[in-house]
C-alpha positions in Angstrom: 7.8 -18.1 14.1 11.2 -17.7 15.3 12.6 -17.0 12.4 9.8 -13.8 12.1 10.6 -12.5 15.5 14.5 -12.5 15.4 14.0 -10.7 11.9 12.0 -8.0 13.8 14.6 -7.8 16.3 17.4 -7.4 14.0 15.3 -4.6 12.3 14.3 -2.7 15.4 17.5 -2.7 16.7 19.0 -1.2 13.4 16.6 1.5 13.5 17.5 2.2 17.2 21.4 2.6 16.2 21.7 3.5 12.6 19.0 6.2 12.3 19.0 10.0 13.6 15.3 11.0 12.8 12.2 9.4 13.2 9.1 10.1 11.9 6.0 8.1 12.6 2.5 8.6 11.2 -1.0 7.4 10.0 -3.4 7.5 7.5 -6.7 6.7 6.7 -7.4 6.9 3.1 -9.0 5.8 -0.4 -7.5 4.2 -3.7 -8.8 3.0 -6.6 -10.5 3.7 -10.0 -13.7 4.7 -8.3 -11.4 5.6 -4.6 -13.5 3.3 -3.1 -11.2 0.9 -1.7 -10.3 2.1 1.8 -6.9 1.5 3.9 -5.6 2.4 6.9 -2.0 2.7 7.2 0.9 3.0 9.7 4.5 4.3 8.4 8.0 4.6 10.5 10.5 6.9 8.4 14.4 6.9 9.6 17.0 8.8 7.8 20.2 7.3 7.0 23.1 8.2 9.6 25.7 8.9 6.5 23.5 11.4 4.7 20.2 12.9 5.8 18.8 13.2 2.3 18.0 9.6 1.7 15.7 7.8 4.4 13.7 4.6 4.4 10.3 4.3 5.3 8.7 1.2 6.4 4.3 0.9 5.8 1.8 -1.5 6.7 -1.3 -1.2 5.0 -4.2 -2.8 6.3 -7.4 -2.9 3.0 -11.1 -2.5 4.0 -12.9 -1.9 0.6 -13.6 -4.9 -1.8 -10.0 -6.6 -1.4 -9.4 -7.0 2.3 -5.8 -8.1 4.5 -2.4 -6.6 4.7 0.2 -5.0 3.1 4.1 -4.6 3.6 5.9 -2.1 2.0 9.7 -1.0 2.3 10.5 2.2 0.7 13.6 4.1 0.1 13.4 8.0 -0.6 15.6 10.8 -1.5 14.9 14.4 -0.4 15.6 17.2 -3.2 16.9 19.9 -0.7 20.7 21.1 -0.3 19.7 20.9 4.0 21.0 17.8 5.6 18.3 17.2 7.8 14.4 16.3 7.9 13.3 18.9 9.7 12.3 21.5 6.6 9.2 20.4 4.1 10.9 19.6 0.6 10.5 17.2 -2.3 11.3 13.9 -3.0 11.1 10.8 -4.8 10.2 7.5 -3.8 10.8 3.9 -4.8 8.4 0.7 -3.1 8.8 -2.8 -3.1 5.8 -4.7 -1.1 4.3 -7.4 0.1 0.4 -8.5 0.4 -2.0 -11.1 1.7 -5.2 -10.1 0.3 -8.6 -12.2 0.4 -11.5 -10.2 -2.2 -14.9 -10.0 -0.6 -17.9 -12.6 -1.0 -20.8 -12.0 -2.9 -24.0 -14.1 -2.0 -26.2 -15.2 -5.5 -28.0 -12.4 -7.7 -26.0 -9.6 -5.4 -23.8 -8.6 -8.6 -23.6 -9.1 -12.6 -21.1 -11.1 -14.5 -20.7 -11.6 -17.9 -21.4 -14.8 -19.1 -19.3 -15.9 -21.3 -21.4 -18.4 -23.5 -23.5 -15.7 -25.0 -21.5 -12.4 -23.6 -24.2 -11.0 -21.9 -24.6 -9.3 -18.7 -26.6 -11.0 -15.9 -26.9 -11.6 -12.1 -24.6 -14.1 -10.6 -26.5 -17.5 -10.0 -23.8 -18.9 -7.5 -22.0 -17.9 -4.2 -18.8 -16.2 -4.9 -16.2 -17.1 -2.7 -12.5 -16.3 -2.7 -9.1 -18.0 -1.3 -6.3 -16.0 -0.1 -3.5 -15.0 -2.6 0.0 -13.4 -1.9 1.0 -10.5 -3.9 4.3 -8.5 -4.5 4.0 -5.2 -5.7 6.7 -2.1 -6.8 5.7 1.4 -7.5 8.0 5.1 -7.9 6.5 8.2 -7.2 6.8 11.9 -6.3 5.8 13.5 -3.0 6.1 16.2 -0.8 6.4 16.2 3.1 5.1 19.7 4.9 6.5 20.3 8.0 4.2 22.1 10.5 5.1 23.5 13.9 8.3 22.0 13.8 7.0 18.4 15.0 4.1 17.3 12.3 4.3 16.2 9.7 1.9 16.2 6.3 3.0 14.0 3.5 1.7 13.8 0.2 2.3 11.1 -2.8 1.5 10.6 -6.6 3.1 7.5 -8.6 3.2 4.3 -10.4 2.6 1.0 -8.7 2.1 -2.7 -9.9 1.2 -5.6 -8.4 1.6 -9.1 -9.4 -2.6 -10.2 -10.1 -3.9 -13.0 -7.9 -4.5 -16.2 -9.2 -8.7 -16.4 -8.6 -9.6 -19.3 -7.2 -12.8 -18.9 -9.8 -10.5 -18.8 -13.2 -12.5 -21.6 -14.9 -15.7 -19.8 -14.4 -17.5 -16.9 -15.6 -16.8 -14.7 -12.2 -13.2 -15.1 -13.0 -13.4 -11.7 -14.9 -15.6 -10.4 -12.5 -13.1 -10.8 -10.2 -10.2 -9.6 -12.2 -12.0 -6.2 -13.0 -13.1 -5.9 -9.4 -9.1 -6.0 -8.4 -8.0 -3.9 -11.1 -10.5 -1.6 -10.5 -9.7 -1.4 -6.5 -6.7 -2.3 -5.0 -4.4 -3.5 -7.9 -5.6 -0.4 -10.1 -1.6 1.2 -11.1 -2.5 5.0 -9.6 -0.7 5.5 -6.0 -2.1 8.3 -4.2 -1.1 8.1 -0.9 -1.2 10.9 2.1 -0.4 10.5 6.1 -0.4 12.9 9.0 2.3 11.6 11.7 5.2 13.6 14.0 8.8 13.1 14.1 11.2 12.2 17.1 14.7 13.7 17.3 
């Protein structure tokens, strides 16, 4: 526990000294196959005192839909614009590593179908489906575009590639094993990253 506060310490207090724009903002959105899984999320953006152009943007994800907990991401972004500071809407490119602690929803019995693999057939679960908690890392690039409106909002917008490492399901001996694995590759794990937030910047 220690060890986690002095580590937020030591990152607050670079962002207080090292940074010369701030941008905070929120989101609450939808990803996956279907956009059914829902998130809300909370970003802090700071540029980089030697160069303006590059910044690093720290998210935390918190998943609603059929994968639920939180995610960590750190994110480092370059701006494609010849002006040296934040305050104009421009392009960039984006590159993620994360971190997750994800728990998938129950199911009680005959509330979904699974294929059972004796005879390959579809039919109604017979059992309660439960799940454990699993930690996942995850990495992703993309391509976005950050409006600036009234010189103190901001709207951001993202399309890109992520991956995440799968979950070991604490069901992998059973039939709901590939119930589950579709479910998360479907949802939450599924490689599209569509992402957008609405925040405001601090000089």
């Amino acid at each position: 526990m220690r060890k986690t506060v002095l580590s937020l310490l030591i990152i607050s207090f670079g962002i207080s000294t090292n940074s010369q724009i701030t941008t905070y903002s929120g989101s609450y959105g939808f990803s996956g196959a279907n956009m059914d899984q829902t998130e809300v999320q909370f970003s802090l953006e700071t540029s980089y005192q030697e160069n303006e152009n590059f910044s690093q943007l720290y998210r935390w994800r918190y998943s609603t839909g059929q994968n639920k907990g939180f995610i960590f991401e750190y994110n480092n972004r370059a701006y494609f614009s010849r002006n040296r500071d934040l305050d104009n809407s421009k392009w960039y490119v984006q590159g993620k590593i994360g971190y997750g602690i994800i728990k998938g929803m129950p199911y009680l019995p005959n509330s979904v179908y699974v294929i059972n693999e004796s005879n390959d057939e579809r039919e109604y679960n017979t059992d309660y489906i439960n799940d454990s908690r699993h930690f996942t890392y995850s990495y992703g690039l993309g391509l976005g575009y950050k409006f600036i409106l009234f010189d103190r909002l901001t709207f951001d917008l993202l399309l890109g590639y992520i991956k995440y490492s799968t979950p070991n399901f604490n069901e992998k001996d059973s039939k709901y094993s590939q119930f589950r694995l579709d479910d998360w590759n479907n949802g939450l794990g599924y490689p599209f990253d569509f992402s957008w937030s609405l925040g405001f910047f601090l000089d």
